[in-house]
N, C-alpha and C positions, 0 to 999 in steps of 0.2 A: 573360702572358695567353694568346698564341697558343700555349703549350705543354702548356695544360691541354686546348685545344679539340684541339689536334691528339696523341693517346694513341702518332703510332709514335715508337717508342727504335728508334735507328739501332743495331747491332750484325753483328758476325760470326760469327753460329752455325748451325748448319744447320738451323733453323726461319728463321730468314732468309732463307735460299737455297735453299730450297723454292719452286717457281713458286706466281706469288699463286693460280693456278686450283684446283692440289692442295691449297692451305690449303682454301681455299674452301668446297672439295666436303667437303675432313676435315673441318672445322669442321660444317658443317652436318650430315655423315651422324652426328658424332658428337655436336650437338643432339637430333637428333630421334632415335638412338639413346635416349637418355636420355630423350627424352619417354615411348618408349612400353615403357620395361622396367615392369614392373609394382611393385607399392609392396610393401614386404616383401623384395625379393629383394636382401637385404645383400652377399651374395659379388657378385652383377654389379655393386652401387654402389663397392664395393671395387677391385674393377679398373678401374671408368671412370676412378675417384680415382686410380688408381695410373696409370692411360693419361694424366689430367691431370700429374702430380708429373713423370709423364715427361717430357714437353714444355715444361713449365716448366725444369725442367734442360737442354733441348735448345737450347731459347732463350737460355740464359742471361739469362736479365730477373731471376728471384731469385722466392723464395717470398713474401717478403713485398711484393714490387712488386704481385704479382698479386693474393692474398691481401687487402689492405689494402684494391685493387679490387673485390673480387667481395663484400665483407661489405657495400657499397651496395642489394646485392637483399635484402639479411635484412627490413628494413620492409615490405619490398613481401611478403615470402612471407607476412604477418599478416594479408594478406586468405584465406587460407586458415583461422584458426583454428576459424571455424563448425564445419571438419570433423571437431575435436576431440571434438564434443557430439552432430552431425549423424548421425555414423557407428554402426550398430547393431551388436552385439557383446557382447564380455568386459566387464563392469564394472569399472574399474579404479581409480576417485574418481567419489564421488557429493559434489554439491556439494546444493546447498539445494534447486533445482531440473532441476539438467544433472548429466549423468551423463556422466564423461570413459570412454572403451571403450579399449580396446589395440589395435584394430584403426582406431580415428580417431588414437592419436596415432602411429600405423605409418604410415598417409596423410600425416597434419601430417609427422613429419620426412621423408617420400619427398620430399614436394612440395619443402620446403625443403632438400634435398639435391641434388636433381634443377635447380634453379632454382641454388644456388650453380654446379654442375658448368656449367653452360650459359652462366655468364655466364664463369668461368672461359677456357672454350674462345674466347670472342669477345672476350675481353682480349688470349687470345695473338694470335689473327686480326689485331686492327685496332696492336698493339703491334708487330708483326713485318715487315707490309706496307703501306707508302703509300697512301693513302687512291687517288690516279690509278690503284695499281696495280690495287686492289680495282676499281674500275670498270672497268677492259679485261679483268679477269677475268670480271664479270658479264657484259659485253658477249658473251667469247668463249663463253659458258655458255650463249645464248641465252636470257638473262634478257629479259623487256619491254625494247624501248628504251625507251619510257616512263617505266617505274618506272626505269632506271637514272638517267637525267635527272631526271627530282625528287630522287633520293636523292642527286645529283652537285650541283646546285642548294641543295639544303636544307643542305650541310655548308658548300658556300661563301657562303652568307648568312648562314652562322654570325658570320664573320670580319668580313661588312661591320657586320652590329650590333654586333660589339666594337669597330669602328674608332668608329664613331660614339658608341660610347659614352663610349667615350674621349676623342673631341673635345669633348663635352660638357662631363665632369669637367675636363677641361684649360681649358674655355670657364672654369665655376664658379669653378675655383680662382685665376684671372687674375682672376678683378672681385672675390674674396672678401677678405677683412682681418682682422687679429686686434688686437680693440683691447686693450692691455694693463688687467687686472686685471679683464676680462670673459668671459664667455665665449663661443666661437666661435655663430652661429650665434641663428637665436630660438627661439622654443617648437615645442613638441612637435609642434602645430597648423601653425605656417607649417615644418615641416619637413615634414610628410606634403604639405603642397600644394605645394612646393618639388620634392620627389620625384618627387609628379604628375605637374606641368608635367615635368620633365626626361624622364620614363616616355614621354608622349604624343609630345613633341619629336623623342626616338629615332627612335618608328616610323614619322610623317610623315619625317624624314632620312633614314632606311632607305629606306624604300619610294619617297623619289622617288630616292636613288643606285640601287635595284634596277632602277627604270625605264631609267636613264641606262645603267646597265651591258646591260640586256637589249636595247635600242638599237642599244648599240655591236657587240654578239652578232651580231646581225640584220646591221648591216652588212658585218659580216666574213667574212657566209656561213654564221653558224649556222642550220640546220632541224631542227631537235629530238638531232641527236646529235655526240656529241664524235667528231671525226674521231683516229684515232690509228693507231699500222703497227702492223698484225696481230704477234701473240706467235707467239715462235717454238714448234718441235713440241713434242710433253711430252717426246719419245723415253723412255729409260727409267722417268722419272716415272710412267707411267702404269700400268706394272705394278706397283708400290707402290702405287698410290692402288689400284686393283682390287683387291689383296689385303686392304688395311686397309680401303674398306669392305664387299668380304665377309664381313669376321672382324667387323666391328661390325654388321654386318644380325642374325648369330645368336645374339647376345650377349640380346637381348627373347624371342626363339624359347627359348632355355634358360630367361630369366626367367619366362616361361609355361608353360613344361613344368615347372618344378620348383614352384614357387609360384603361378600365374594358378589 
């Protein structure tokens, strides 16, 4: 269960051994690279693809590790369909009453290209580096302390509601019984109020261990941030990360100039 919550695969490739800060800022410059290249402009989507393919091979995690991941955001790009019908243009299929354009479904697959690319990139991110490490990197980023601490909070309460969850089902299945030539369990009805009750049970157990642990926090000296020893220098890392996101700053700028 803790291996699903927790996405890093430990490895030795040199996306591994990359300082978590350098991913970091990669990751992101080459997010919002991809936010804002323009919809139509195929050869830039081409190369992100192929800057993703690369990294994926650098990582050695495998295509379809990553892949099988990043096909999670496809449901979600289908709040974009509207833009299929929305968008004014070339007629392309007239339906009964919507008229699909060439120029809405250029949009529709930008969007869901742009959205696979993006989720792609923060597979390899959180697949390569340590969730602690990702947080002394934000820290060193001069990210909010704040939002570092929720976002540092929020992953390890993930763990307490599986622990608890799990005490539960482990509680249910010590008082449960299988009588022979019956079947497990009652009807459909006492199994949704069965559910219920366990649902509700979680997050009063949850939330008073959250209490006990935030307590225990307090005690030991926490005040809103994780103490930890400063990352050492980037030294030569830094002029690869320089170079890699100048070359992705102008990568939108072409997509604008040839197609915007």
């Amino acid at each position: 269960m803790y291996s699903i919550l927790d996405p890093y695969r430990p490895q030795n490739s040199l996306l591994h051994q990359l300082d978590p800060r350098v991913k970091l800022m990669l990751t992101l410059g080459f997010i919002l690279t991809t936010a804002l290249t323009p919809p139509g402009a195929w050869p830039i989507y081409i190369l992100l693809c192929s800057i993703v393919i690369a990294a994926i091979v650098f990582s050695e995690l495998g295509l379809r590790y990553v892949w099988t991941r990043a096909l999670l955001v496809l449901p979600f790009s289908l709040a974009a369909l509207p833009i299929l019908f929305t968008t004014e243009g070339t007629p392309l299929v007239s339906l009964a009453i919507l008229t699909i354009t060439w120029e809405g479904l250029e949009n529709l697959l930008s969007i869901v290209l742009k959205s696979w690319l993006s989720v792609q990139a923060a597979i390899l991110l959180t697949s390569s580096t340590p969730f602690p490490h990702l947080l002394a990197a934000m820290r060193a980023l001069h990210i909010p302390r704040l939002l570092v601490a929720i976002v540092g909070l929020m992953w390890r309460y993930l763990f307490v509601l599986v622990d608890e969850a799990q005490r539960l089902l482990r509680a249910r299945t010590s008082r449960s019984t299988v009588v022979p030539g019956r079947r497990a369990g009652g009807t459909l009805v006492w199994r949704a109020r069965v559910t219920g009750g366990m649902v509700g049970n979680l997050f009063l157990r949850a939330f008073d261990r959250a209490d006990r642990i935030y307590a225990a926090m307090l005690a030991r000296g926490y005040n809103g941030d994780v103490r930890a020893l400063p990352l050492p220098p980037l030294g030569q890392q830094k002029w690869w990360l320089g170079a890699s996101i100048g070359g992705l700053s102008f990568l939108p700028l072409i997509g604008y100039l040839l197609y915007g």
